[in-house]
N, C-alpha and C positions, 0 to 999 in steps of 0.2 A: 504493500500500500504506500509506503513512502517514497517508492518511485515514480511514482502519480502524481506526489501533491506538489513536484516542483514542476512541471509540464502547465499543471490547472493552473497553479498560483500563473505561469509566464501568457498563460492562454488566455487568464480573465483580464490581463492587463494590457497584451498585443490587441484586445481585444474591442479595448479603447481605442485603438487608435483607427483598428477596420471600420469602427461606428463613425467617425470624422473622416476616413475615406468615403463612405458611403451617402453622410446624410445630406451631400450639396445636392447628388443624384435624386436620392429618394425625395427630397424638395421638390428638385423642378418636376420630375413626372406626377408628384401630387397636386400640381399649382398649372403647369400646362400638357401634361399628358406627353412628355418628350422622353425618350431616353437619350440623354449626351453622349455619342461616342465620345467625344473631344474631353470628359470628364479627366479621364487621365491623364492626359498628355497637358492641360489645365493646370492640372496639381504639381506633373513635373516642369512645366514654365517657371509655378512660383518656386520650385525649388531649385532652379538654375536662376532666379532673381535674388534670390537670397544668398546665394553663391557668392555672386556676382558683387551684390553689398557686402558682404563679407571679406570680399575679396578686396574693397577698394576701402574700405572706414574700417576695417578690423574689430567690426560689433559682435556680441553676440548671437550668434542664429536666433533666438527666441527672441531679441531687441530689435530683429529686424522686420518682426511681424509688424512694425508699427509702420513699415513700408510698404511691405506686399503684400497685406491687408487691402487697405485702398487700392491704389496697384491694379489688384485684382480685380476689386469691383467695379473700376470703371473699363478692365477688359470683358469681364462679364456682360454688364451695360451693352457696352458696343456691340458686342458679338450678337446678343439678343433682337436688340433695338434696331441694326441696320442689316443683319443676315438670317437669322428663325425668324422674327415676323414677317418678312416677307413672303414665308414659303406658308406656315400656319395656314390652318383651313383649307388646303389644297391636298390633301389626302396624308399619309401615314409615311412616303417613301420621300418628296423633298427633305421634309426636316432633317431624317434622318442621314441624309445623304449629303447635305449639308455643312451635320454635324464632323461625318466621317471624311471630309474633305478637309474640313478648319484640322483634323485630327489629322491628316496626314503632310498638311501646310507647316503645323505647329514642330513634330517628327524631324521634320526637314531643316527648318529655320533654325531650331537648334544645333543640331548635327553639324550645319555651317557655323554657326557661331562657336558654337563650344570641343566641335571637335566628338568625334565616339567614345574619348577617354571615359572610364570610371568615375564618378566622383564621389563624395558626401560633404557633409557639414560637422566638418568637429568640433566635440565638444568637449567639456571634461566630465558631463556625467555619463559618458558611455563607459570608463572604467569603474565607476561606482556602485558598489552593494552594499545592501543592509544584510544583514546575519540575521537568522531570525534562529537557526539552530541550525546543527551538525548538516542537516539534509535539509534545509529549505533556506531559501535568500530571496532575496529583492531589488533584481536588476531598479538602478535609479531611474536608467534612461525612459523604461519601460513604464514605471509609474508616474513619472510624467506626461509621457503618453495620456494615460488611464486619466489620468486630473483635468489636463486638459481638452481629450476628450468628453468628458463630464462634461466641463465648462460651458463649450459650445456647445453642447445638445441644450443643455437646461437654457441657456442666453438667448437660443432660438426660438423650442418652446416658449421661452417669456415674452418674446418679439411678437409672434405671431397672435398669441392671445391676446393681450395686453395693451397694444398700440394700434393709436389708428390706422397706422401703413401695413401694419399685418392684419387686421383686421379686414382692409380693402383686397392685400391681395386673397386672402380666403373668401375671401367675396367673389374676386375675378376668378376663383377656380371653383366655385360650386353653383356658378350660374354665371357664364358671360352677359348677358342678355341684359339680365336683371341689373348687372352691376354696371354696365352700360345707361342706360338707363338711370341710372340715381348719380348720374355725372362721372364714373369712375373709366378714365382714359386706360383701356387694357393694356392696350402696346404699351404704354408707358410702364405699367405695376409690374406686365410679363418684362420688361429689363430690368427692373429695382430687384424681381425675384431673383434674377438668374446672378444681377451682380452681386448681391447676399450669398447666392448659391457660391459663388466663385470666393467669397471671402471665409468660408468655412474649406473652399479647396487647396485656398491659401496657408489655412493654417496644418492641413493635413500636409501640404507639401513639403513645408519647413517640418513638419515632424518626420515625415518617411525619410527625407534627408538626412538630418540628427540618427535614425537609426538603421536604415541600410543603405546601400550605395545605390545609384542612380546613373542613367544612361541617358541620352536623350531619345530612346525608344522605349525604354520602359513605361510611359506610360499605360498601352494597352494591358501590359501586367497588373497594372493594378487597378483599371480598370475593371477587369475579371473578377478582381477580389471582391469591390463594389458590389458591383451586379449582383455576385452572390450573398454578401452581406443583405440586399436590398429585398430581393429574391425570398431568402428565407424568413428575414421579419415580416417584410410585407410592403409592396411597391406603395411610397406615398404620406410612409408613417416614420416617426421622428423616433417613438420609442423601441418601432421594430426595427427600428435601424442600429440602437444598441444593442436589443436582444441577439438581432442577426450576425455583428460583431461580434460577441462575445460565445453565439456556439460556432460559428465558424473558426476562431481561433483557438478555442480550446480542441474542437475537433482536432483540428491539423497538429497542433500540439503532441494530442495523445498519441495522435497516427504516427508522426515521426519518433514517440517513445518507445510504443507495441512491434511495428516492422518495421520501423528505420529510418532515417533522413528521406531516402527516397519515396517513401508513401506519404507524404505530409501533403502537399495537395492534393492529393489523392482521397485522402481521408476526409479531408474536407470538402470536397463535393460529392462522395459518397452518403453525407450527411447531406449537403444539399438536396441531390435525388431523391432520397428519404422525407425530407419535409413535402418536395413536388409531388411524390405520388399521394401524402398524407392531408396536405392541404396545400393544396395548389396556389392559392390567393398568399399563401406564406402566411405567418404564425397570426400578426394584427394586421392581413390587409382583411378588403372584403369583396364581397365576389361583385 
């Protein structure tokens, strides 16, 4: 048993950080019915912007969110406001084809800039552990993750409920029409989401940096994570966007502890397929 509870403790906490990969996604397809290919390649932008500031002011990666935060958002913005609205209401195959163009623009641009070298974001709490006992610890980096994680999901949920700009855009996703109608300019809310969306990719990007290395093609990888994250909680929901993180990562955890390094994603979409035959809609969506 105590072979186990170092895998769960690393799984519930990587597990933060899949829910912050996932919930920019699980947003917009709750708010405009889109899936982002471009979601990943997104996240590794801001994570080659942070680089980049890093590289030139010698900040900390986590000081630098107060950059590529904003940043973000008004590439979010743009990308909404002057390329998916355009295509919106014209069937299911623009948007997405769209998105997987900006997604192979984005691929490229970097590749030129930065070269296909390795990178990451060092920092000094990747060599840091807490001891908890003989057989269990606690990667620092990891629980940063996990807190941070937290953070953004609860700051969104508050955003959404709580203020009138979430309140409209829930409005613009459970009845255009209507919310047309009561003054509320859609095009407009549909970019405010997606650059919100883009600032929680922001912060997932500075973390996946801080804790593995990155390519400027990786993003499709963790894209896939996403998906599956979103997938198993439930397309559209903030909570099952945690729940989904955190069996997805403890999944793949145990799988690379039971048969070995090479079955960890394995494992984890084996769970995935298990939820899809079990409840297809994923854990909180709804049919």
């Amino acid at each position: 048993m105590e072979t186990f509870v170092q895998p769960i403790v690393n799984g519930i906490l990587l597990g933060g950080l899949y829910a912050v990969l996932a919930i920019g996604m699980s947003t917009m397809f709750g708010i405009v019915k889109l899936v982002n290919l471009a979601h990943g390649d997104l996240m590794i932008l801001s994570s080659f912007l942070c680089l980049s500031l890093i590289t030139w002011l010698g900040i900390n990666p986590l000081l630098s969110l107060f950059v590529v935060i904003p940043m973000m958002y008004f590439v979010g913005f743009f990308v909404q406001r002057f390329l998916i609205n355009r295509v919106l209401g014209k069937g299911m195959e623009p948007p997405l084809l769209v998105a997987f163009g900006l997604s192979i623009i984005l691929q490229n641009l970097l590749l030129l800039i930065y070269t296909p070298d390795a990178r990451s974001l060092m920092t000094g709490l990747a060599v840091k552990t807490i001891f908890i006992t003989d057989y269990l610890s606690i990667p620092v980096l990891y629980l940063v993750d996990f807190l941070i994680g937290l953070a953004v999901i609860f700051i969104l949920y508050y955003f959404f409920q709580k203020t009138y700009m979430g309140r409209a855009i829930r409005a613009a996703s459970d009845d255009k029409v209507a919310a047309q109608l009561m003054g509320i300019n859609t095009g407009n809310i549909y970019a405010k989401a997606m650059g919100i969306a883009m600032m929680t990719a922001a912060v997932a990007g500075v973390l996946l940096g801080m804790t593995f290395t990155f390519y400027p093609h990786t993003g499709p990888q963790y894209l896939i994570i996403a998906f599956g994250v979103v997938v198993i909680g439930g397309l559209g929901s903030m909570k099952g966007a945690l729940v989904g993180g955190l069996i997805l990562a403890v999944s793949q955890l145990l799988g690379a502890q039971i048969f070995g390094p090479g079955y960890q994603l394995f494992s984890g979409y084996v769970v995935l397929l298990i939820v899809l035959a079990v409840r297809p809609q994923g854990i909180f969506g709804t049919v």
